[in-house]
HTML snippet that shows the backbone in 3Dmol.js (N, CA, C, O; Angstrom):
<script src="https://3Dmol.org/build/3Dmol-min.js"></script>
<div id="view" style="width:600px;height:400px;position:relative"></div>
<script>
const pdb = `
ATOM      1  N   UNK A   1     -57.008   5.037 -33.330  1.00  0.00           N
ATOM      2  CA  UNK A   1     -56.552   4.408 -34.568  1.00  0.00           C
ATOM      3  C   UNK A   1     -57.422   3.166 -34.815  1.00  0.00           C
ATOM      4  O   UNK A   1     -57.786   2.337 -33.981  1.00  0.00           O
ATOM      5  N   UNK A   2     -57.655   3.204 -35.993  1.00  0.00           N
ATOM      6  CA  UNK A   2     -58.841   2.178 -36.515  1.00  0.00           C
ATOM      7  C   UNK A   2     -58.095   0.857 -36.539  1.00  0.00           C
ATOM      8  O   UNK A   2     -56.870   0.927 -36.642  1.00  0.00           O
ATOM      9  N   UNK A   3     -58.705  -0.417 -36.454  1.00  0.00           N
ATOM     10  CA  UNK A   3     -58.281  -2.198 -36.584  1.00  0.00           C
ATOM     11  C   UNK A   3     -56.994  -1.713 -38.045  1.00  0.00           C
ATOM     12  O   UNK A   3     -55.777  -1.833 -37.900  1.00  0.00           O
ATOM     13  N   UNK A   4     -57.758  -1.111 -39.526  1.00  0.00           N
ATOM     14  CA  UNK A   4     -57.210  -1.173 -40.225  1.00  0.00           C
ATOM     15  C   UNK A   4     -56.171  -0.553 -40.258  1.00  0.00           C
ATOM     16  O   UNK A   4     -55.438  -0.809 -41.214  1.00  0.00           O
ATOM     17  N   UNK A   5     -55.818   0.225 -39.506  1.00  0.00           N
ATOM     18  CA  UNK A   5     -55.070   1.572 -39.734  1.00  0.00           C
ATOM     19  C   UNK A   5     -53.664   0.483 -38.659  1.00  0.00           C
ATOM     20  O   UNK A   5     -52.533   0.320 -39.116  1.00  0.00           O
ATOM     21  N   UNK A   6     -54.022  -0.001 -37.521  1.00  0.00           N
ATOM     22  CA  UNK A   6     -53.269  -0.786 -37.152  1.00  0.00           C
ATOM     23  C   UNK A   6     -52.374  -1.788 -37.747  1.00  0.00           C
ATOM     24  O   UNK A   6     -51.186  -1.900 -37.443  1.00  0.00           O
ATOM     25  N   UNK A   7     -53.162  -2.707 -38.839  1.00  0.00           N
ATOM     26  CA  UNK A   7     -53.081  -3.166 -39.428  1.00  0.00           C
ATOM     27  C   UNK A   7     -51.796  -3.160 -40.771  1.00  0.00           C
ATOM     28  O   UNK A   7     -50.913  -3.949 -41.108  1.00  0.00           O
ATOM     29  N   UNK A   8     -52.310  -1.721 -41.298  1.00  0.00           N
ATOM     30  CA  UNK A   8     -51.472  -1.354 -42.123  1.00  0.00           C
ATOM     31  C   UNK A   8     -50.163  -0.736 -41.679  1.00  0.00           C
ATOM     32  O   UNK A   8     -49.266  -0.762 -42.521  1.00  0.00           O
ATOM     33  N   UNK A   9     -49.882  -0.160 -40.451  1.00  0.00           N
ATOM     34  CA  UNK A   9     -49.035   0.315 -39.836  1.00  0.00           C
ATOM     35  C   UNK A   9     -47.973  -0.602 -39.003  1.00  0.00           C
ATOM     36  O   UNK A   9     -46.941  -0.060 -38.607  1.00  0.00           O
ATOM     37  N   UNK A  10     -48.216  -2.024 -38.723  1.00  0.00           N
ATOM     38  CA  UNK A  10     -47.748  -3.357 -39.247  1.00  0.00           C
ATOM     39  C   UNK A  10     -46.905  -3.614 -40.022  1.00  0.00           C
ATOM     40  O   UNK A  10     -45.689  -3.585 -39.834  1.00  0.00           O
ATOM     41  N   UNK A  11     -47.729  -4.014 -41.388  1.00  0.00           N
ATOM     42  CA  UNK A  11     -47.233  -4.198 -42.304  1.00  0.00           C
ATOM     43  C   UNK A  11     -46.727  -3.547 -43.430  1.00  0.00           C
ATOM     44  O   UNK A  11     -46.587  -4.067 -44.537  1.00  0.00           O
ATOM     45  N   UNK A  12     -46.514  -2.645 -43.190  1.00  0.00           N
ATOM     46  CA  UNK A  12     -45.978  -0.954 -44.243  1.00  0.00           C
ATOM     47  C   UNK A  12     -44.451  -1.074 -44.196  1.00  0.00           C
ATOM     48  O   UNK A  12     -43.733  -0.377 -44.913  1.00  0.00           O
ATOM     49  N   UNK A  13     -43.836  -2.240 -43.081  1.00  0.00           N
ATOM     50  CA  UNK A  13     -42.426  -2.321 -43.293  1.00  0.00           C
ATOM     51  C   UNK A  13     -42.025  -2.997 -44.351  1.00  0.00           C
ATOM     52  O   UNK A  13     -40.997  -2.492 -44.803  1.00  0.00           O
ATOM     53  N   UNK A  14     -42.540  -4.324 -45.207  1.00  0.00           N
ATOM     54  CA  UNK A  14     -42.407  -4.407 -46.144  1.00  0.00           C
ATOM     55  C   UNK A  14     -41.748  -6.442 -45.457  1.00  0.00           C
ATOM     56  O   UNK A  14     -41.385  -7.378 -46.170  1.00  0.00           O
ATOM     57  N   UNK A  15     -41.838  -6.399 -44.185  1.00  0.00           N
ATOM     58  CA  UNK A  15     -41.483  -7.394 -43.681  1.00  0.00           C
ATOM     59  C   UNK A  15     -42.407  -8.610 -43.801  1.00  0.00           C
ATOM     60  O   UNK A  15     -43.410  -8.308 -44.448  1.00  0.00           O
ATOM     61  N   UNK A  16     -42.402  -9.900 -43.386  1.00  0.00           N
ATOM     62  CA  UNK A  16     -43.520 -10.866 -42.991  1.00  0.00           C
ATOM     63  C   UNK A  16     -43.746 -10.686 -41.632  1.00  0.00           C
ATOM     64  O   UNK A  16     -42.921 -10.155 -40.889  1.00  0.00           O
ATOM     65  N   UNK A  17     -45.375 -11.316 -41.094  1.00  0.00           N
ATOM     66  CA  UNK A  17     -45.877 -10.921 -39.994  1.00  0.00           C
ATOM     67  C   UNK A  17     -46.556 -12.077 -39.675  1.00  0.00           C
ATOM     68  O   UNK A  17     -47.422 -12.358 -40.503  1.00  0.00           O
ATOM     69  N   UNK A  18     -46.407 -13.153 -38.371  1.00  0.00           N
ATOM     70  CA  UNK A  18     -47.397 -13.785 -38.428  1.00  0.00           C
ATOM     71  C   UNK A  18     -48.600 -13.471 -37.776  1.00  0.00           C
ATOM     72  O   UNK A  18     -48.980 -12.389 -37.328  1.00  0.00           O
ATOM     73  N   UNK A  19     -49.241 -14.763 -37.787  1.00  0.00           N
ATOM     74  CA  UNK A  19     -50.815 -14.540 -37.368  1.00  0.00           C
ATOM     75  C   UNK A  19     -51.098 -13.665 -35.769  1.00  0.00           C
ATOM     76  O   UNK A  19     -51.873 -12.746 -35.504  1.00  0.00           O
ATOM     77  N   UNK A  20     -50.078 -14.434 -34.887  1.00  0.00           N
ATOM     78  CA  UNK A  20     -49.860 -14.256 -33.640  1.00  0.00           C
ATOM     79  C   UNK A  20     -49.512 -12.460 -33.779  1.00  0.00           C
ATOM     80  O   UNK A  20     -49.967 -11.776 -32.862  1.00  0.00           O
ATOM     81  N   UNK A  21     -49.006 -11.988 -34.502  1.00  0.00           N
ATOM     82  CA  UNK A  21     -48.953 -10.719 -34.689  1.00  0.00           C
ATOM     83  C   UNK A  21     -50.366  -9.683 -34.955  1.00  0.00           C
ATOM     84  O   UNK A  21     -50.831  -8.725 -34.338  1.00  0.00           O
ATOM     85  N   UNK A  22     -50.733 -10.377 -36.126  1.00  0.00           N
ATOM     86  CA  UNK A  22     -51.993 -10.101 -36.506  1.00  0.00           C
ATOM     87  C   UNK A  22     -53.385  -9.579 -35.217  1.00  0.00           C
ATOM     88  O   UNK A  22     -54.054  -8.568 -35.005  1.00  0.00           O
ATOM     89  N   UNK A  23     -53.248 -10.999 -34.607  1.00  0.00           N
ATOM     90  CA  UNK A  23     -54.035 -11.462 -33.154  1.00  0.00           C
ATOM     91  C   UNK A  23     -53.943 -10.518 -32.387  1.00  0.00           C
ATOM     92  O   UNK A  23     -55.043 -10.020 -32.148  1.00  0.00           O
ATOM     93  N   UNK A  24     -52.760  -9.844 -31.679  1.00  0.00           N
ATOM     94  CA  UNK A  24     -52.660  -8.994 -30.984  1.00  0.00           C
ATOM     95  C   UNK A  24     -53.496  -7.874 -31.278  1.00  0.00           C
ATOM     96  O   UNK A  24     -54.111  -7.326 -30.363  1.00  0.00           O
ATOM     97  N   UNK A  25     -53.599  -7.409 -32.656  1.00  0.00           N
ATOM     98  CA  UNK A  25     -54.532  -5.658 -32.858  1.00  0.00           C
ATOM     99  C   UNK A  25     -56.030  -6.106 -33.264  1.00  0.00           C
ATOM    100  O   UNK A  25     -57.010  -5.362 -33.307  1.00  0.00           O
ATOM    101  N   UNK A  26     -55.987  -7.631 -33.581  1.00  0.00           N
ATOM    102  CA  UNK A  26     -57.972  -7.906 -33.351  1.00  0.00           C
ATOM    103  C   UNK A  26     -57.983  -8.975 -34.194  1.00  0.00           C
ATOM    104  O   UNK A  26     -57.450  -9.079 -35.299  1.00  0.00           O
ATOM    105  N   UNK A  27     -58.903 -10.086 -33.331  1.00  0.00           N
ATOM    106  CA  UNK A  27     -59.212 -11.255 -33.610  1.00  0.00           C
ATOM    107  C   UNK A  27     -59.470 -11.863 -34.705  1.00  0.00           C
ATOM    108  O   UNK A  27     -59.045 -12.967 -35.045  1.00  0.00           O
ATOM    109  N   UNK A  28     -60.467 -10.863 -35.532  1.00  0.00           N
ATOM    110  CA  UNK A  28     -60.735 -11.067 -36.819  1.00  0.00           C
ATOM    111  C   UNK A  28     -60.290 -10.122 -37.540  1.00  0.00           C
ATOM    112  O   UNK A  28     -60.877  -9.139 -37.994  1.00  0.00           O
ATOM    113  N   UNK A  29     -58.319 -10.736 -37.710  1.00  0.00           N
ATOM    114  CA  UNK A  29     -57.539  -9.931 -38.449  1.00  0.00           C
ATOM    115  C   UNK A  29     -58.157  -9.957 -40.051  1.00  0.00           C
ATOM    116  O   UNK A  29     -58.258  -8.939 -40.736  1.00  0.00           O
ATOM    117  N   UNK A  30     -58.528 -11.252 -40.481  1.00  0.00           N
ATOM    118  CA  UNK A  30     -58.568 -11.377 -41.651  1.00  0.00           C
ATOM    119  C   UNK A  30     -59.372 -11.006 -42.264  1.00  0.00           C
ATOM    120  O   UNK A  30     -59.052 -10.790 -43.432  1.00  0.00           O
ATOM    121  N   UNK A  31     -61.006 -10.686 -41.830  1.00  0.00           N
ATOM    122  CA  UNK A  31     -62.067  -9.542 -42.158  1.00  0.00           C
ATOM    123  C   UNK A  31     -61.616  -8.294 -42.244  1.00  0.00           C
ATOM    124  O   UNK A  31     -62.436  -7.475 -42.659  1.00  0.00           O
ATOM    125  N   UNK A  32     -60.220  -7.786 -41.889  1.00  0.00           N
ATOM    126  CA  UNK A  32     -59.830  -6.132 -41.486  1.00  0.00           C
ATOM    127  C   UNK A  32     -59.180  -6.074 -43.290  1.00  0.00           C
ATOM    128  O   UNK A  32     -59.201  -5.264 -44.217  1.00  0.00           O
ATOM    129  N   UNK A  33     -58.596  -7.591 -43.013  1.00  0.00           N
ATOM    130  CA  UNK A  33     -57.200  -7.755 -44.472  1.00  0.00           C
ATOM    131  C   UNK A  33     -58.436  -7.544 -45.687  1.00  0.00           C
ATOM    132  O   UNK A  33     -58.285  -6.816 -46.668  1.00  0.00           O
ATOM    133  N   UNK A  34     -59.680  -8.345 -45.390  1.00  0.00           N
ATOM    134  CA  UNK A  34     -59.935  -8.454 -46.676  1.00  0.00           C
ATOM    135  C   UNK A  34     -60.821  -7.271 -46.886  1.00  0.00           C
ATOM    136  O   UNK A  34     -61.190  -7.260 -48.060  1.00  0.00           O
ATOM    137  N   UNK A  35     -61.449  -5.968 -45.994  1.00  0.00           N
ATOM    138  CA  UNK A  35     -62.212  -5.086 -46.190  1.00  0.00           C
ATOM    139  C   UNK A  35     -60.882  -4.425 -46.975  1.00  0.00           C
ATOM    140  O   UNK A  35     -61.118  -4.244 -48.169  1.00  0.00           O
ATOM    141  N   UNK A  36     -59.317  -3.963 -46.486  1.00  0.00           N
ATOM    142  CA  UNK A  36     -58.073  -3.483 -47.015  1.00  0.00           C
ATOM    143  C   UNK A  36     -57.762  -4.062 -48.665  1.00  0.00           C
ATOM    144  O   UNK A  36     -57.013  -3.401 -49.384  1.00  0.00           O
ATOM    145  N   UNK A  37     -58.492  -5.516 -49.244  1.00  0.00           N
ATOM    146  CA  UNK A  37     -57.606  -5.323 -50.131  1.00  0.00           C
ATOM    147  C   UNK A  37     -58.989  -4.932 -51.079  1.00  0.00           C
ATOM    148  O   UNK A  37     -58.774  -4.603 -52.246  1.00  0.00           O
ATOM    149  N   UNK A  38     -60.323  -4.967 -50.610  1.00  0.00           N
ATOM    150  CA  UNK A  38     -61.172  -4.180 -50.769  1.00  0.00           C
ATOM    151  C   UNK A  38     -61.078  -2.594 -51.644  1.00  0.00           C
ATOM    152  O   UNK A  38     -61.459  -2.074 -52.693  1.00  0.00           O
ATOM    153  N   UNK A  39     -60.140  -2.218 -50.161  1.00  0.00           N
ATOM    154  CA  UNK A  39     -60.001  -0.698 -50.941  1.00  0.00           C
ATOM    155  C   UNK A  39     -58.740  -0.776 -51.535  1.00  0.00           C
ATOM    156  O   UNK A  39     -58.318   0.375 -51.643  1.00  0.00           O
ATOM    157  N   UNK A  40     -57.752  -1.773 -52.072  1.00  0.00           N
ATOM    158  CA  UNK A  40     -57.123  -1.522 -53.288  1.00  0.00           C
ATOM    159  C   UNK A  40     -55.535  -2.038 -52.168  1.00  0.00           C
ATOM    160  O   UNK A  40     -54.506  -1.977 -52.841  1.00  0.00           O
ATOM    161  N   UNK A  41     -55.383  -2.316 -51.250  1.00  0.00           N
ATOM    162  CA  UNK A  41     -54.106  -2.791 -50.589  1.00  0.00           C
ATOM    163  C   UNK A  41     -53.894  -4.721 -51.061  1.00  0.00           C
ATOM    164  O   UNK A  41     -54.716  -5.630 -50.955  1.00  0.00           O
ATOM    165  N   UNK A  42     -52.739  -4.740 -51.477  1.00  0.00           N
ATOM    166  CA  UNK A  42     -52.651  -6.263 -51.888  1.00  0.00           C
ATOM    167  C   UNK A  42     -51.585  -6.803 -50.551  1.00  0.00           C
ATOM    168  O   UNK A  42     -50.738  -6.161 -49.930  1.00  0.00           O
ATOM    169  N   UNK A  43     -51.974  -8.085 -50.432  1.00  0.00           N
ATOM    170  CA  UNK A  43     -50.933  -9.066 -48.910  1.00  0.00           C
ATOM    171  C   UNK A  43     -50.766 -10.283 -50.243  1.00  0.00           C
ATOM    172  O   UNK A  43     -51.471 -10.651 -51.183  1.00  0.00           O
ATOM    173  N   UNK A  44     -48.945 -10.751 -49.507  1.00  0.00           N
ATOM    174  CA  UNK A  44     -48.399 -11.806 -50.352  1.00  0.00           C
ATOM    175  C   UNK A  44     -48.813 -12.852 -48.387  1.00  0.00           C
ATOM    176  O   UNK A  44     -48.757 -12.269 -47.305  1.00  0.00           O
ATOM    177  N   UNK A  45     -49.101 -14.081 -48.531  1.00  0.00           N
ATOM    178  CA  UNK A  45     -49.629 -14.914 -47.993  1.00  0.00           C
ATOM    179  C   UNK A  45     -48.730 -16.101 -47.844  1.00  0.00           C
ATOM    180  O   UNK A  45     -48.698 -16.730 -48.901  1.00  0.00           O
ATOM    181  N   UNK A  46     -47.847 -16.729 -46.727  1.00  0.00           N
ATOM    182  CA  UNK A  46     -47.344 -18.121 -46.964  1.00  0.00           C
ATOM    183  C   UNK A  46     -47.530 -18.543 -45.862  1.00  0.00           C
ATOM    184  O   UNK A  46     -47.992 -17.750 -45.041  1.00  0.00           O
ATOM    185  N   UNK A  47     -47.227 -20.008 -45.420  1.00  0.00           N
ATOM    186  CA  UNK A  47     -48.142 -20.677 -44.709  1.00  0.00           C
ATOM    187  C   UNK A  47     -46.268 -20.457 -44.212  1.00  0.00           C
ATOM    188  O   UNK A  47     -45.514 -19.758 -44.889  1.00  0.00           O
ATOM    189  N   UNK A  48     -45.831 -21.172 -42.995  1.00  0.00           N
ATOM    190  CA  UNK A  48     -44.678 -21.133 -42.132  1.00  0.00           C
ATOM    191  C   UNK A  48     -44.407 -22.764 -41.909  1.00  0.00           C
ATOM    192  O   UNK A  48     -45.152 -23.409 -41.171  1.00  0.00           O
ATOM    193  N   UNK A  49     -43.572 -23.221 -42.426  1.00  0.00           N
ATOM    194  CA  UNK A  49     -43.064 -24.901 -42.199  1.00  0.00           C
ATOM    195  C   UNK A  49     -43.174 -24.789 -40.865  1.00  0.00           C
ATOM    196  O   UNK A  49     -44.215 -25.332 -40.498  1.00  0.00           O
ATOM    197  N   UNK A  50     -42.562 -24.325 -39.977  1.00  0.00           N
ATOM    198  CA  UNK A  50     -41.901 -24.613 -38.560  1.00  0.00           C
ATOM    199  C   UNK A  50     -43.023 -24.640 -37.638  1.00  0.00           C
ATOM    200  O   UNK A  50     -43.281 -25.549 -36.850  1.00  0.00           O
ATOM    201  N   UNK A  51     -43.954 -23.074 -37.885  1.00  0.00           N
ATOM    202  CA  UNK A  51     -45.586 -23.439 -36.977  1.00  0.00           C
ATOM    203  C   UNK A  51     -46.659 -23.898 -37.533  1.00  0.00           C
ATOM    204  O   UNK A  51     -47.606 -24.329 -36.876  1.00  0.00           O
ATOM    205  N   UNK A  52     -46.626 -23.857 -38.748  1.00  0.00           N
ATOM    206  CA  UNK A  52     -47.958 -23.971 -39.324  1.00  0.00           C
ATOM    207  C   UNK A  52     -48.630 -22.733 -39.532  1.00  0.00           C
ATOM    208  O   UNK A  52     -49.450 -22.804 -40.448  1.00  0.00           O
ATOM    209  N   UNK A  53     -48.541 -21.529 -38.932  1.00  0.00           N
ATOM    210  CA  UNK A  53     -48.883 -20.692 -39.021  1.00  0.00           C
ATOM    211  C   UNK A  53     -49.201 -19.609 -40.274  1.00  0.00           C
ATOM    212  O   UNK A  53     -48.153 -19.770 -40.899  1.00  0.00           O
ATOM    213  N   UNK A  54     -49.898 -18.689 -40.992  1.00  0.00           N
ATOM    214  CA  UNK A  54     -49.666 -18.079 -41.817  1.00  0.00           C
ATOM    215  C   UNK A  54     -48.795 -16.723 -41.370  1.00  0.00           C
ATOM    216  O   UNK A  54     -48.758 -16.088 -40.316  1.00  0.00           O
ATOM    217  N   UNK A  55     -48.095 -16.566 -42.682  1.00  0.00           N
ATOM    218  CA  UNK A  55     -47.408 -14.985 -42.171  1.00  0.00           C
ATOM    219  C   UNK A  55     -47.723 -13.951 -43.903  1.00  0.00           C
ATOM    220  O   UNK A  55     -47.751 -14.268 -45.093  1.00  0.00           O
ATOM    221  N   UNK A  56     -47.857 -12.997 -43.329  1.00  0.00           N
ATOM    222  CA  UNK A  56     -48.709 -11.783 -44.337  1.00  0.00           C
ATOM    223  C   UNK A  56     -47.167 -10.841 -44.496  1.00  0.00           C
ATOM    224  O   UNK A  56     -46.111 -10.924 -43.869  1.00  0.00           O
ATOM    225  N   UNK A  57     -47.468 -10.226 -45.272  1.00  0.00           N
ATOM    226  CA  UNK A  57     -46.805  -8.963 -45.904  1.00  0.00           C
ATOM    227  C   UNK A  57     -47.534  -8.518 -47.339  1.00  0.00           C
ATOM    228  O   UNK A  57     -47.994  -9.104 -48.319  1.00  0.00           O
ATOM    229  N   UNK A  58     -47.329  -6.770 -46.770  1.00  0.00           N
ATOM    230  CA  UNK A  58     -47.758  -6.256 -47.259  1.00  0.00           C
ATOM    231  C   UNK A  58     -47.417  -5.673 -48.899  1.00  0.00           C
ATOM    232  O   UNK A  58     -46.584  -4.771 -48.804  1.00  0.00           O
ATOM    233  N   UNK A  59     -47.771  -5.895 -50.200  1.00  0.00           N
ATOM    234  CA  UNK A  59     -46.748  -5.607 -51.493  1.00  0.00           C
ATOM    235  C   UNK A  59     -47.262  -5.014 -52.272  1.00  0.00           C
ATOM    236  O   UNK A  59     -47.195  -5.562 -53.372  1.00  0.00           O
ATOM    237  N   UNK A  60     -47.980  -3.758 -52.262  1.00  0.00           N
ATOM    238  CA  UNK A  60     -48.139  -2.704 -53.183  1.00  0.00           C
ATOM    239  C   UNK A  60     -47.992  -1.413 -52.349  1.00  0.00           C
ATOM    240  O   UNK A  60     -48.505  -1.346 -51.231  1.00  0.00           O
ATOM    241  N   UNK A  61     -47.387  -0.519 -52.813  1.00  0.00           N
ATOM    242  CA  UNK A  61     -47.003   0.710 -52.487  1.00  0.00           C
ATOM    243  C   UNK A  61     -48.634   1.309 -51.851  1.00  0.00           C
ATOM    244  O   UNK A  61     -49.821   1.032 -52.030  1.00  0.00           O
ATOM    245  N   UNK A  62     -47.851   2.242 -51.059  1.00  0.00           N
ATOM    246  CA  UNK A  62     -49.178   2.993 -50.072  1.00  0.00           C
ATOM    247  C   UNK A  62     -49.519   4.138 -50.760  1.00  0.00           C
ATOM    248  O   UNK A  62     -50.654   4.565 -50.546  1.00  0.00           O
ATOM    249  N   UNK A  63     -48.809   4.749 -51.544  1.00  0.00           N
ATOM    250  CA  UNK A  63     -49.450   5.887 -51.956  1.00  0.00           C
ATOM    251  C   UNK A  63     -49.913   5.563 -53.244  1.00  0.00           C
ATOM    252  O   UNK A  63     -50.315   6.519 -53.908  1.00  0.00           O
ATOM    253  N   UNK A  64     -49.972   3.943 -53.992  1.00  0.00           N
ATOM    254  CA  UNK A  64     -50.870   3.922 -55.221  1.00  0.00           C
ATOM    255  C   UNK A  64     -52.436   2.665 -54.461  1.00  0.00           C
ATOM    256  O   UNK A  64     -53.156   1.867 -55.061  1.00  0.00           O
ATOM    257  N   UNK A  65     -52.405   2.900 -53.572  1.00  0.00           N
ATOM    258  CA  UNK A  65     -53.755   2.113 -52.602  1.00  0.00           C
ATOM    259  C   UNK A  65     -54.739   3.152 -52.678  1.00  0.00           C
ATOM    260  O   UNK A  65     -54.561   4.348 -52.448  1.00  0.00           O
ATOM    261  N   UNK A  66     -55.903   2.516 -53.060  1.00  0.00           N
ATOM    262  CA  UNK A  66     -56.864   3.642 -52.850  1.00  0.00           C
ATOM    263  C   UNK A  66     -58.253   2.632 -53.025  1.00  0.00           C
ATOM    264  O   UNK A  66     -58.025   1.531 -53.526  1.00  0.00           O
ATOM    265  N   UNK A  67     -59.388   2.879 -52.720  1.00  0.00           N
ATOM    266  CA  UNK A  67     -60.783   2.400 -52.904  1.00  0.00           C
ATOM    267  C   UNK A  67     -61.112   2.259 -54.758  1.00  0.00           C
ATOM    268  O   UNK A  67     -61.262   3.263 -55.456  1.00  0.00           O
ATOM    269  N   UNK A  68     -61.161   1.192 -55.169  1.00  0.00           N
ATOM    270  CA  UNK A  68     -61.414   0.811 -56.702  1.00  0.00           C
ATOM    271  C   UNK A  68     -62.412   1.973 -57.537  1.00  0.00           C
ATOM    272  O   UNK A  68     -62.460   2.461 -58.666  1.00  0.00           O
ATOM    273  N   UNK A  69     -63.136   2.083 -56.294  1.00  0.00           N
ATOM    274  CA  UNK A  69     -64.212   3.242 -57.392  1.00  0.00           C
ATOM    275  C   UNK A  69     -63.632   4.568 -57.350  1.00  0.00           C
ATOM    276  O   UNK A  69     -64.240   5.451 -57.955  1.00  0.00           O
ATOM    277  N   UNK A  70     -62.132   4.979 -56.498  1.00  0.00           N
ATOM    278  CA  UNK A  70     -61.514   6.136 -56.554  1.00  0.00           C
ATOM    279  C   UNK A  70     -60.827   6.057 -57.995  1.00  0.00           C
ATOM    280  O   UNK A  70     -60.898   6.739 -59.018  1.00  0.00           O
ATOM    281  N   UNK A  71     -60.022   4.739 -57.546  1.00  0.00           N
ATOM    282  CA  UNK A  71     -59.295   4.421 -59.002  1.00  0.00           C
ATOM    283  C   UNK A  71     -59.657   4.830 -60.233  1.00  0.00           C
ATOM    284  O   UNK A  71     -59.089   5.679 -60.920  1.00  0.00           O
ATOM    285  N   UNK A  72     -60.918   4.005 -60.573  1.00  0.00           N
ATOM    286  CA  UNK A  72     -61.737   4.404 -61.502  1.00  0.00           C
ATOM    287  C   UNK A  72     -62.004   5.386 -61.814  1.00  0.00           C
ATOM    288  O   UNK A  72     -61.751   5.816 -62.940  1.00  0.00           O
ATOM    289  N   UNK A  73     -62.833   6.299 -60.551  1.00  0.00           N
ATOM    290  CA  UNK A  73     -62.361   8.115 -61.225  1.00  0.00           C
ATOM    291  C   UNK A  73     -61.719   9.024 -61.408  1.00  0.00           C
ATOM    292  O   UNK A  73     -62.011  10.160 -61.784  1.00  0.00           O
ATOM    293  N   UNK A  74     -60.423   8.378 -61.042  1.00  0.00           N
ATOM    294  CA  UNK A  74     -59.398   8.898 -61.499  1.00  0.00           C
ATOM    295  C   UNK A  74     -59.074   8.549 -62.875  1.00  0.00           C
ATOM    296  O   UNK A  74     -58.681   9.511 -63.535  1.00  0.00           O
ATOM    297  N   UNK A  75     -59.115   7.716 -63.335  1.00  0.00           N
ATOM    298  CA  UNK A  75     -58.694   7.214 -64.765  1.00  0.00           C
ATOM    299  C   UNK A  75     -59.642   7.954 -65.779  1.00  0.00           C
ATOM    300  O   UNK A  75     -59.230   8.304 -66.884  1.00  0.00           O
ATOM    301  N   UNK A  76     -61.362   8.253 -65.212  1.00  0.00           N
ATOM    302  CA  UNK A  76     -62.066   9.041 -65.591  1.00  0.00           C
ATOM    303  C   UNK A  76     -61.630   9.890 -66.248  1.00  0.00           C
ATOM    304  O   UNK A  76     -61.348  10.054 -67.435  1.00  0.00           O
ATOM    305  N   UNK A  77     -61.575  10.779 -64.794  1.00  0.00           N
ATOM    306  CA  UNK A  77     -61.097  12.456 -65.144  1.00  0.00           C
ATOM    307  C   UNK A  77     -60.099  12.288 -65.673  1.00  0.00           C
ATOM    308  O   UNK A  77     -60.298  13.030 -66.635  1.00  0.00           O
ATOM    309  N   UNK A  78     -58.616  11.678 -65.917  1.00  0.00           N
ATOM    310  CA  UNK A  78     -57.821  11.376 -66.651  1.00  0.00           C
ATOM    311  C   UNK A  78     -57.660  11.435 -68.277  1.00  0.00           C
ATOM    312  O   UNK A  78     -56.775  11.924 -68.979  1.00  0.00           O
ATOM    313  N   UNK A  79     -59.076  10.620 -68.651  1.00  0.00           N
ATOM    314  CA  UNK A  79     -59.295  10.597 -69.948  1.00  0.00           C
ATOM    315  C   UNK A  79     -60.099  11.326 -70.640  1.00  0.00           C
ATOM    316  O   UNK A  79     -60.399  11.294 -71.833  1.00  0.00           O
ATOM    317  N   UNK A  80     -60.532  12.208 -69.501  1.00  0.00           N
ATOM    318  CA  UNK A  80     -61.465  13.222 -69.976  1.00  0.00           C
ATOM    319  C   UNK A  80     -60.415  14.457 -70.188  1.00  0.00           C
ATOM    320  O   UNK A  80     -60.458  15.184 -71.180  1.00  0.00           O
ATOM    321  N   UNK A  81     -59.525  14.592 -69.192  1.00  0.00           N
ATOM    322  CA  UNK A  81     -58.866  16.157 -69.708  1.00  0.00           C
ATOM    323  C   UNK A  81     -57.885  15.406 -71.270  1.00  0.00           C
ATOM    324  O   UNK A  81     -57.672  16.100 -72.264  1.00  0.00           O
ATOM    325  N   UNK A  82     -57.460  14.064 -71.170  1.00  0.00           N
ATOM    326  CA  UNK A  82     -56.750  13.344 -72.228  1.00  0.00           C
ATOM    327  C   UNK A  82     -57.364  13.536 -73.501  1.00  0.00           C
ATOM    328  O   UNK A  82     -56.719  13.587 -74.548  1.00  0.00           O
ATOM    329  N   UNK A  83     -58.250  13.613 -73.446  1.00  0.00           N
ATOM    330  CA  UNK A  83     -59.381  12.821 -74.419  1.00  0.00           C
ATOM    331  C   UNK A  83     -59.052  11.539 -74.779  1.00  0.00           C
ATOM    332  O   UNK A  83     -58.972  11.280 -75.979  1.00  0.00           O
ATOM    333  N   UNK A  84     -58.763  10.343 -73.624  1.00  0.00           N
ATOM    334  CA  UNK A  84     -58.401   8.949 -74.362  1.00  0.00           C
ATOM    335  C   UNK A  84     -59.607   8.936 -74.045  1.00  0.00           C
ATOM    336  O   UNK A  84     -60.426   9.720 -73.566  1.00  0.00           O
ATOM    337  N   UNK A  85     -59.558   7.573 -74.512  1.00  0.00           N
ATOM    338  CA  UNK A  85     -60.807   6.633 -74.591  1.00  0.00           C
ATOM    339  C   UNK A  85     -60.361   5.300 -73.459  1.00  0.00           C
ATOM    340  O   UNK A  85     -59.352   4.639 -73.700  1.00  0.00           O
ATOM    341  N   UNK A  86     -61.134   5.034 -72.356  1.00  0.00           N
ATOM    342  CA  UNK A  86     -61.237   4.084 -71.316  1.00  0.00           C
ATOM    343  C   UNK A  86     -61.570   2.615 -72.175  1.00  0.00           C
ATOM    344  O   UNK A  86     -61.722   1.561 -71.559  1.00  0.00           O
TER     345      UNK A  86
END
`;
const viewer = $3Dmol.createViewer("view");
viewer.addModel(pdb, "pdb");
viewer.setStyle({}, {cartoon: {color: "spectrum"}});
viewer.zoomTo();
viewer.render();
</script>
């Protein structure tokens, strides 16, 4: 199982997670987060009064996540069998 795949399997509960969580499946959690929102996954972000710490959760549905240039051709072919206009 890939950093990301860890990652997302985490945070797919819909819970907050802190960093110390993060840390455990790889150091440079936040290069994994930002290649993820990359391909179309969004994280809500707050910092934690008590440690200082940040804590992540995850807030767009998994089955509308996908890589931007998928997106895009989907909306494509979309408007092509549509005939809208993009």
């Amino acid at each position: 199982m890939t950093q990301k795949e860890k990652i997302i399997k985490l945070l797919s509960d819909g819970e907050w997670h802190n960093a110390t969580e993060l840390h455990r499946i790889c150091w440079r959690y936040s290069a994994r987060m930002w290649d993820l929102k990359r391909d179309g996954y969004e994280f809500e972000k707050r910092i934690n009064p008590i440690n200082k710490l940040e804590d992540w959760k995850l807030t767009n549905n998994l089955e509308n996540a996908g890589t931007p240039l998928k997106q895009f051709y989907n909306k494509i072919q979309k408007a092509i069998g549509s005939k809208e206009r993009i």
